[in-house]
C-alpha positions, 0 to 999 in steps of 0.5 A: 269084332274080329271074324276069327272071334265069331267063328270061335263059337263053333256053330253053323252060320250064315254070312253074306257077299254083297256087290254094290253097284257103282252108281250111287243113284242105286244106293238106296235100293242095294241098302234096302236089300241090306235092310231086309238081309239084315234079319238073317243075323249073317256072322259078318258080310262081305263087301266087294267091288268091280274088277280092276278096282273099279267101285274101290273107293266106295267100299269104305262108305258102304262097310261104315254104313253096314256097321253104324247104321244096320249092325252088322259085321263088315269084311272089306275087300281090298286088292293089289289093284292100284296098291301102294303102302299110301293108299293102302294105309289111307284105306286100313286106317279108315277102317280103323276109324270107322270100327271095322275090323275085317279085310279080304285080301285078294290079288283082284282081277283083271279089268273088264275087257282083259283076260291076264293080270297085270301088277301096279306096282312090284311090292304088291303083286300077290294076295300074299302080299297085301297080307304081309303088309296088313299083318305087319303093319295093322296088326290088329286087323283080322284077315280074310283070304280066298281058295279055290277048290278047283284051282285058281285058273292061272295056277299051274297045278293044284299043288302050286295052288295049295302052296300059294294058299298055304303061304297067304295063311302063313303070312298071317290070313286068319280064315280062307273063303272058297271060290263059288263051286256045285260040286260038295265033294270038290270042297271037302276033298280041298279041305282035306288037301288044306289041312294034310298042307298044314293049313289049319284056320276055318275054310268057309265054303261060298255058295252061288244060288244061279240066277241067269244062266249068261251071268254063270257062264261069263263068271266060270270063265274067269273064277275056274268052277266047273258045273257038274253036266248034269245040272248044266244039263238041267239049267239050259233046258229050263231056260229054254222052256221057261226062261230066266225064271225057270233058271232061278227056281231050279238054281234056288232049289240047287244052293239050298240042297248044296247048304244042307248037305255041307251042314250036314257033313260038317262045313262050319257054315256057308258064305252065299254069294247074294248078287244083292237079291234079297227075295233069294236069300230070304227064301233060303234062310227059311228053309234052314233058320230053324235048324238048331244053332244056325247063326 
């Protein structure tokens, strides 16, 4: 089903990204954490790989798996990284075939190791790109793009950067999902922004519960998120008084304070960002299962 249906109910939701690892010899474990994720009920759940499109030819597999043997409602990534209109339609039509019709379209970062994005090919440049492409060409597929409410960090403005959004949207983008952030204010000043730019499909927030503070550190060089000093602050001193253990218990209390706040102010649900740690976002849910109309 179409996420742009789902999200027509009008109800707070919960929906899921999973990262699957690259070795296969890992499947069973990461299905596992489907398997028991499976029980939150997520709206849809997202699949991404490795940068520079290293996992991509996995991705198919998986989101077939997570639709005909758990149920659940796949959102494919899919980036410029080595895009060509053969492979990609190799890929759309798998998708078709399978009974998925969800894809993200993204420009994809840059491989491991490398710091700028470099195109392969002069077609498919831009997030925007794919989007054409996929509305033009497989016109029944629903479309998913990112935003970033701090901005992207190779943007050269947050105007600029709202305007590429607003054109992957008039491309034909049917909902945006946000860059992970900590601060709520930042999501709800960029839903503002959005909206007064004439963007008016659903912007789903994306929630990061930290787990390692290395891990956050290394992803807010290259996704542009800020950490608001004070809980910054906080992070390091547990870690250096209790570990990695510390870290996650303070980031878990943190993503689930973030949740309730942007409920409770309006946000149409919350896209968390799993790292395939199923003990965390089952520990969330509890908290929130039982709030009325939580899907």
């Amino acid at each position: 089903m179409r996420i742009s249906q789902l999200l027509q109910r009008q109800e707070p939701f919960l929906s899921l990204e999973f990262f699957p690892p690259k070795d296969r010899a890992q499947w069973p474990g990461f299905f596992d954490v489907v398997r028991q994720l499976r029980a939150l009920a997520p709206l849809f759940c997202s699949v991404t790989y490795g940068a520079g499109g290293s996992t991509q030819h996995n991705t198919l597999e998986i989101v077939t798996r997570m639709k005909q043997e758990y149920g659940l409602e796949p959102l494919a990534h899919l980036t410029c990284v080595g895009a060509d209109r053969a492979r990609l339609g190799s890929f759309l039509s798998g998708l078709g075939e399978a009974g998925v019709d969800n894809v993200l379209a993204l420009r994809g970062d840059p491989p491991r190791g490398e710091t700028s994005f470099t195109p392969d090919s002069e077609e498919f440049q831009h997030g925007s790109d794919l989007v054409s492409f996929i509305r033009q060409e497989f016109s029944d597929l629903c479309i998913g793009v990112a935003g970033y409410p701090e901005k992207h960090p190779e943007a050269p403005s947050m105007a600029d950067d709202l305007e590429r959004l607003r054109h992957k949207v008039a491309s034909g983008a049917d909902f945006v999902i946000t860059q992970l952030f900590f601060d709520n204010d930042r999501y709800f000043d960029f839903v503002v922004r959005a909206r007064a730019a004439g963007i008016g499909v659903p912007i789903i927030p994306g929630i990061l519960p930290v787990q390692n503070l290395g891990a956050l550190q290394r992803m807010l060089t290259f996704c542009g998120a800020s950490v608001p000093e004070g809980y910054m602050r906080d992070l390091e001193h547990v870690h250096k008084v209790y570990g990695e253990s510390g870290v996650r218990g303070l980031g878990l209390g943190y993503a689930k304070s973030q949740i309730r706040n942007l409920l409770d102010r309006g946000a149409p649900g919350v896209h968390l960002y799993t790292l395939n740690k199923a003990d965390t976002c089952l520990d969330i849910w509890k908290d929130f299962s039982s709030r009325d109309g939580l899907k």
